[in-house]
N, C-alpha and C positions, 0 to 999 in steps of 0.2 A: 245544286250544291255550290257553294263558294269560293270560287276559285282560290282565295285566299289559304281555306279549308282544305283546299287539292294541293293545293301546293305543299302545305307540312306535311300530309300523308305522306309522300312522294323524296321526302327528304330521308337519309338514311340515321338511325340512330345515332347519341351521342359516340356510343362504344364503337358503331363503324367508322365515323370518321373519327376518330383516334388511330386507328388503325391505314387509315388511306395516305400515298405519298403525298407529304406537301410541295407542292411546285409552288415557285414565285407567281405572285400576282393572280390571275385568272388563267394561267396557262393548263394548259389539258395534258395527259402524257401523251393523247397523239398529235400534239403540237412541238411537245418536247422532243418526240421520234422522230418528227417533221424535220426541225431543225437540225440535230445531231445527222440524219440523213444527207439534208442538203449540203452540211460541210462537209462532209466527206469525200462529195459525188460533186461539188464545185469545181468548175475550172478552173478560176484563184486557186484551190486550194489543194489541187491532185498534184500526188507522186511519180514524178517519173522513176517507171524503171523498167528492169528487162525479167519477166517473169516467165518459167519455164513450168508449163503444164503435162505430168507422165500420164497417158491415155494408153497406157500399155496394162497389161495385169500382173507388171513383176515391181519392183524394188529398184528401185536406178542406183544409183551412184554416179554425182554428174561434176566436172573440171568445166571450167570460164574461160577461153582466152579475151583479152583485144589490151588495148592500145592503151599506156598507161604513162602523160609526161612523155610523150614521141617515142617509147619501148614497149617492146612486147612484152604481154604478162600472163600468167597462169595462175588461176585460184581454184582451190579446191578442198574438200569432196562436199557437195550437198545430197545429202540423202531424199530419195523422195517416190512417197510412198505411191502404190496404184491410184492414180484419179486422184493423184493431190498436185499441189502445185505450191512453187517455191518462186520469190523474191529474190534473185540472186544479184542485181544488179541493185540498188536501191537508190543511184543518184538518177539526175535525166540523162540518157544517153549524148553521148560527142562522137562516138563514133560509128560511121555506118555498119561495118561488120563486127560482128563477134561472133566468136569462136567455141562450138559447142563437143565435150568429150563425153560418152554415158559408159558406163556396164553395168552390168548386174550384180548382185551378190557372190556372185564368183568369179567374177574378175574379167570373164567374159564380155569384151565389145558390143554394145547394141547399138550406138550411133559412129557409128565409124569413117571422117571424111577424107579429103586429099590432104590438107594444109598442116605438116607437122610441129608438134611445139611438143615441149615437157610437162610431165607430170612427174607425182610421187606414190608412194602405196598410202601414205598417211597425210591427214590435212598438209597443204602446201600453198606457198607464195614464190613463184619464181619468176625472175624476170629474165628476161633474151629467151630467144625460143634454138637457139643455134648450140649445135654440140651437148643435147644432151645428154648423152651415154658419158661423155667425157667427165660432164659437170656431177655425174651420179644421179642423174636421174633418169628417167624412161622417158622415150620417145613417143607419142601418140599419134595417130591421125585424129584431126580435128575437120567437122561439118562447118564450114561459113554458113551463116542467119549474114543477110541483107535485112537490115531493117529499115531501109530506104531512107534513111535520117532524121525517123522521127524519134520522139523523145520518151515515147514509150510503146513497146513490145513483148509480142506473148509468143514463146513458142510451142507447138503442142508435140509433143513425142508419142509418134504410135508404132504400133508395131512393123509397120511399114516405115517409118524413117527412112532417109538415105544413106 
């Protein structure tokens, strides 16, 4: 047979390629994949941040402390569900420690550490961590995460936490 012959066989009807994506040039979609991939996964091109992983089976409810313009800071609530994981930080880190609050749906403590700072029952931005009672807020114990200064970190909450 003639290759010629095999080759139009082999070609897909007018009506399916009307239907197929067209890419630029001779590009493939797993060329296209390829690409879209590699930006993402680039070292030029990655996000620093501090990403908090719940490996637990409940519901967190999770508070941010650190270092905000040489003052202490407090954000909150990111909700986060079993075996998901949240972006809470989204620049690259500057500072070595931050400061982690969790409960659960009711209100209850699951990561509970020494270093106290403020929170609120509802979303909050407070700055200074001193005299919260006073200022109207709640007192918390906060876990320090050492992230040894790099610029991006994950931390995994399990049931075990400290």
């Amino acid at each position: 047979m003639d290759l010629r012959r095999l080759r139009y066989l082999h070609q897909p009807s007018p009506r399916k390629q009307r239907n197929r994506l067209r890419l630029p040039g001779r590009m493939t979609l797993a060329a296209l994949l390829g690409a879209v991939l590699f930006s993402i996964l680039s070292p030029g091109k990655a996000h620093a941040e501090f990403t908090v992983c719940n490996q637990t089976l409940d519901v967190v409810n999770l508070a941010v402390g650190q270092k905000i313009d040489n003052a202490d800071q407090t954000d909150g609530w990111w909700t986060i569900g079993a075996n998901q994981c949240v972006n809470v930080i989204r620049e690259e880190l500057t500072n070595r420690y931050i400061y982690l609050y969790a409960t659960d749906v009711f209100g209850h403590a699951v990561l509970n550490g020494s270093t106290e700072m403020c929170i609120d029952r509802r979303r909050f931005s407070i700055r200074g961590i001193e005299e919260c009672w006073q200022r109207g807020h709640i007192a918390a114990r906060f876990v320090e995460v050492d992230t040894q200064e790099q610029v991006r970190w994950t931390y995994f909450l399990t049931g075990n936490s400290p």
